[in-house]
C-alpha positions in Angstrom: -31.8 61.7 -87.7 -34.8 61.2 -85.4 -37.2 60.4 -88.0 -34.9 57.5 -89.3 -34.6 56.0 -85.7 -38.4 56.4 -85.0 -39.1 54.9 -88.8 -36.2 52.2 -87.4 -38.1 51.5 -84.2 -41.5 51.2 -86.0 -40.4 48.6 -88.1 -38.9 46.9 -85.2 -41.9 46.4 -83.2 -44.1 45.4 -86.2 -41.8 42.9 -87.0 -42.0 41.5 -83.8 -45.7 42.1 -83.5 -45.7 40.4 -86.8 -43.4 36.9 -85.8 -45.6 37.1 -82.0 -49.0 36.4 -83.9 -47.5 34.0 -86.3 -46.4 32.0 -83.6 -49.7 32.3 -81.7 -51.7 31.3 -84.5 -49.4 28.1 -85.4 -50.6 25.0 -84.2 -47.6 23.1 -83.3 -47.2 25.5 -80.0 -50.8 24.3 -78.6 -50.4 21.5 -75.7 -53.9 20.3 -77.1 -52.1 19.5 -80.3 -52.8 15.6 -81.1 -54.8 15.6 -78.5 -58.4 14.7 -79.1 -61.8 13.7 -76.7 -63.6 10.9 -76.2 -66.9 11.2 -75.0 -68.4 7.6 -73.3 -71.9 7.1 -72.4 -73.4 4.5 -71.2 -77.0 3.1 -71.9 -79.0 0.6 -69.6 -81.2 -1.9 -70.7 -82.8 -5.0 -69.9 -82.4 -7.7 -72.3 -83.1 -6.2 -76.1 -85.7 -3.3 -74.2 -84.9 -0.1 -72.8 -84.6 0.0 -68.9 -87.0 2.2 -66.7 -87.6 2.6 -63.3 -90.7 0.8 -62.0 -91.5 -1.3 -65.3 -91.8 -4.8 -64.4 -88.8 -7.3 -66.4 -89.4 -10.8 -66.5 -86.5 -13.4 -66.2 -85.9 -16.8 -66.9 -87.0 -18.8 -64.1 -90.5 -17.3 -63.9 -89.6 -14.2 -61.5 -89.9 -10.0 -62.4 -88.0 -7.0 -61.2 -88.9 -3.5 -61.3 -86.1 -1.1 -60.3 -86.4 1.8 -58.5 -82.4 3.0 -58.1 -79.6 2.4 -59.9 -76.2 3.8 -59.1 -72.1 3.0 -59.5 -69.2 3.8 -59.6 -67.0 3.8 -62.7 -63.3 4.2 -62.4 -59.2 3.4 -63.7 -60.3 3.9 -67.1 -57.4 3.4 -69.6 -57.5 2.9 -73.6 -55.1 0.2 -75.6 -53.9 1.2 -78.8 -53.6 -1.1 -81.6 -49.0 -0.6 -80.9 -49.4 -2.5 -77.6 -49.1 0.8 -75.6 -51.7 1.9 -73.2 -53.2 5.1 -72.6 -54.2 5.4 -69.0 -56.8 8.3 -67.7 -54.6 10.0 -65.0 -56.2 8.4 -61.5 -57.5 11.5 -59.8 -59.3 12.5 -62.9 -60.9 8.9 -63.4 -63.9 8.6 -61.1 -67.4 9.1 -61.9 -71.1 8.2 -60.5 -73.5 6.8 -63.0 -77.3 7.3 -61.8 -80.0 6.0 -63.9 -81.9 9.0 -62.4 -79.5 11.5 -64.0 -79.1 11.2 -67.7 -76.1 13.7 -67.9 -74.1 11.3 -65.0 -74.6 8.6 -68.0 -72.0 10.9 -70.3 -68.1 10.7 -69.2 -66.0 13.0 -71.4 -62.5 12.1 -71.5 -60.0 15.0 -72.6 -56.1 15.3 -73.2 -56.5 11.7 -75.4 -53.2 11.2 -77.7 -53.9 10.3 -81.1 -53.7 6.9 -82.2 -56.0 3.8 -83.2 -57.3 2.7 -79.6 -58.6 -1.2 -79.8 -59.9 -1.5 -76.2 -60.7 0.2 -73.5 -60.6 -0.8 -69.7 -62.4 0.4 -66.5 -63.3 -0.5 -63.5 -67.1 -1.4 -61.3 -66.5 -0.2 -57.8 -63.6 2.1 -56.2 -60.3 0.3 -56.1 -59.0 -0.5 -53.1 -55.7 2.0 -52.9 -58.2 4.8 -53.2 -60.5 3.3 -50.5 -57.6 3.1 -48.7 -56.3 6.8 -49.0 -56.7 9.6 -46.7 -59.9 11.7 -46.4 -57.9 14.8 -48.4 -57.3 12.2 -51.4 -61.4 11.6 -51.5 -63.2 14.6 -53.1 -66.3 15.3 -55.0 -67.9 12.1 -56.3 -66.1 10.1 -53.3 -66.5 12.8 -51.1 -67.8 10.5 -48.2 -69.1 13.6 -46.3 -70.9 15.0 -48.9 -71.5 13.0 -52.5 -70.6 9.7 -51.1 -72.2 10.0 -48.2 -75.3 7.4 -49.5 -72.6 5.2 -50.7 -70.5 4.5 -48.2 -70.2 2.0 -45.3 -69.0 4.2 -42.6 -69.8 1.2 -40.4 -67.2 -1.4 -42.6 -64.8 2.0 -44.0 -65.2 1.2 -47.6 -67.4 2.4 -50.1 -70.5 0.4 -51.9 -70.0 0.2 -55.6 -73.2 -0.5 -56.7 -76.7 -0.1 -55.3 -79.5 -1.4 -57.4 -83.2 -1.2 -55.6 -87.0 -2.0 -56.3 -89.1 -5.0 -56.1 -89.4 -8.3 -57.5 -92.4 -10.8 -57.9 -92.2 -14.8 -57.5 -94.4 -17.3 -58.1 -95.2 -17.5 -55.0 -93.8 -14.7 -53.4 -92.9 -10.8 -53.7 -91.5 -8.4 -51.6 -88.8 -5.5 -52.3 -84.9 -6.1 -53.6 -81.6 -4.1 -52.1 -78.6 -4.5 -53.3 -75.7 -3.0 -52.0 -73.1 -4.8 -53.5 -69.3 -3.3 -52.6 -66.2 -4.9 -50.4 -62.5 -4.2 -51.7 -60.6 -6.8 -50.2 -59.7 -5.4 -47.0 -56.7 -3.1 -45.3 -55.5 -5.2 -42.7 -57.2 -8.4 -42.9 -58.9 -10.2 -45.9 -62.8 -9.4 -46.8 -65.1 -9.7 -49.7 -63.6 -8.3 -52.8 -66.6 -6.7 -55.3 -64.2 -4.8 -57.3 -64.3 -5.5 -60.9 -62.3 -4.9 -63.9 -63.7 -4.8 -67.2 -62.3 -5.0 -70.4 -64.3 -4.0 -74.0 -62.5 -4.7 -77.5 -63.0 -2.3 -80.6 -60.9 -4.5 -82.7 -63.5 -4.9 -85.3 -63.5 -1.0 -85.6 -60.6 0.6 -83.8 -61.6 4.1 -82.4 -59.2 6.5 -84.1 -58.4 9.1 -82.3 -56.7 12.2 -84.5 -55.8 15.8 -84.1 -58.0 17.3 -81.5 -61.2 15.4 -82.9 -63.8 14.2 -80.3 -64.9 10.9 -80.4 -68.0 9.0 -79.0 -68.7 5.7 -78.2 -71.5 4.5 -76.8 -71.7 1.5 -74.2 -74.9 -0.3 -73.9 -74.8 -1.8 -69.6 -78.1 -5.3 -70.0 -79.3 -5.2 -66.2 -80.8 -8.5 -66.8 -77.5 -9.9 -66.7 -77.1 -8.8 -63.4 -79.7 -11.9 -62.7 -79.0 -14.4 -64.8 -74.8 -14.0 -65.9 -72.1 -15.9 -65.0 -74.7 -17.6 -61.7 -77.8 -17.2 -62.6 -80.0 -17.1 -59.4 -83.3 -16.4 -57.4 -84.0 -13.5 -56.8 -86.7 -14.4 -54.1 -84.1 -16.1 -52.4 -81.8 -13.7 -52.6 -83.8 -10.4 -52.5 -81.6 -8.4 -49.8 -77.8 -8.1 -50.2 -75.4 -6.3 -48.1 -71.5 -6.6 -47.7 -72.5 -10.6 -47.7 -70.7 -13.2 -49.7 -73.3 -13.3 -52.1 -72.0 -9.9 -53.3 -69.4 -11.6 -55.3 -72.0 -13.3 -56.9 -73.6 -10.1 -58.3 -70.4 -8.6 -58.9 -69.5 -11.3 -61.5 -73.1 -11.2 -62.6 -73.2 -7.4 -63.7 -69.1 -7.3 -65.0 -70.7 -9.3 -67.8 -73.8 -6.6 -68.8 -71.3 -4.1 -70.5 -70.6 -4.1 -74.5 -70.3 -1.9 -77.3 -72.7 -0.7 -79.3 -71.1 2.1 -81.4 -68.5 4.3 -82.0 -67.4 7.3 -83.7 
């Protein structure tokens, strides 16, 4: 009698041993499941040459740059799909600080992406306004004005600078040094200088398929001389030191034309 209801009980819990690790091991119970990556990285040049720090560019009218720092923030990215339907990166998890001075800063990995043919992707030059706008407990890590943001931040004018691009420049028949702190988000209570801007790439020539829990790349090339001579192109020893100014709009549209793609996986 007992050695029937111990053989009983044995067979019970290997069964159920049995069904536990066949569910475990089955993939349709994983939350990652059609869920892939995307790594993005970004690559500056200038023109058709890679971009270094102190290495003299020359532009159109005559004048060089050399740059010396180079730093912005990227944010609000989101991903169309060929269906119409967008895939938006969830907003606290969408802000990040490129520095040409830190390679790794220039690789954003984007996890928990659904599977499906993607055809675009969007993003955003600068800090958007709500956020800029938010309480100090809402502003952590990269925009961490205490701390991380604390060099890129107008404590001063309560808003944050979205890009900063330094160095020197050389003129016919000048030269001197170039700072641009180019940022403004519209304003909270009254109307300023809005910097913010929105980008938008297509990949409708090769859709970035996204399957499974694959990892995808694709690779972003950012031309800093564009940043002189796109949408207005200008003088840049007229125009060699820019802060919270009008003229930030103009290098605002300037460098939200720099960014295209240059492959993809």
């Amino acid at each position: 009698m007992l050695r029937n209801i111990f053989h009983s009980l044995t067979v019970l819990v290997l069964s159920t041993s049995l069904l536990l690790i066949g569910c475990s091991d089955h993939p349709s119970n994983s939350i990652h499941d059609d869920h892939g990556s995307i790594q993005v990285s970004i690559d500056h040049v200038f023109d058709s040459a890679p971009f270094m720090f102190d290495k003299a560019y020359s532009l159109p009218n005559g004048e060089s740059v050399k740059g010396t720092m180079l730093k912005y923030y990227v944010s609000n990215i989101s991903f169309e799909k060929a269906d119409g339907s967008t895939h938006v990166i969830p907003q606290d998890e969408s802000y990040f600080f490129i520095d040409e001075s830190i390679e790794s800063s220039k690789k954003v990995l984007l996890d928990h992406i659904p599977s499906g043919t993607y055809t675009a992707i969007r993003f955003t030059i600068g800090v958007d306004s709500l956020r800029s706008t938010m309480g100090l407990d809402k502003r952590k890590g990269i925009l961490d004005i205490g701390a991380a943001a604390q060099d890129m931040y107008w404590s001063w004018n309560s808003g944050y600078i979205h890009l900063k691009f330094e160095g020197s420049f050389t003129a016919p028949n000048s030269s001197g040094d170039i700072r641009y702190h180019v940022g403004g988000f519209g304003g909270y209570s009254s109307p300023t200088i809005n910097a913010i801007r929105n980008i938008r790439l297509t990949l409708n020539t090769a859709p970035l398929v996204v399957t499974g829990t694959s990892q995808k790349s694709l690779a972003l090339s950012a031309d800093l001389k564009k940043m002189f001579t796109g949408s207005i192109p200008f003088s840049v020893a007229e125009n060699s030191s820019v802060m919270f100014s009008p003229f930030c709009v103009t290098i605002a549209d300037n460098y939200a034309t720099m960014f295209s793609v240059v492959n993809k996986d």
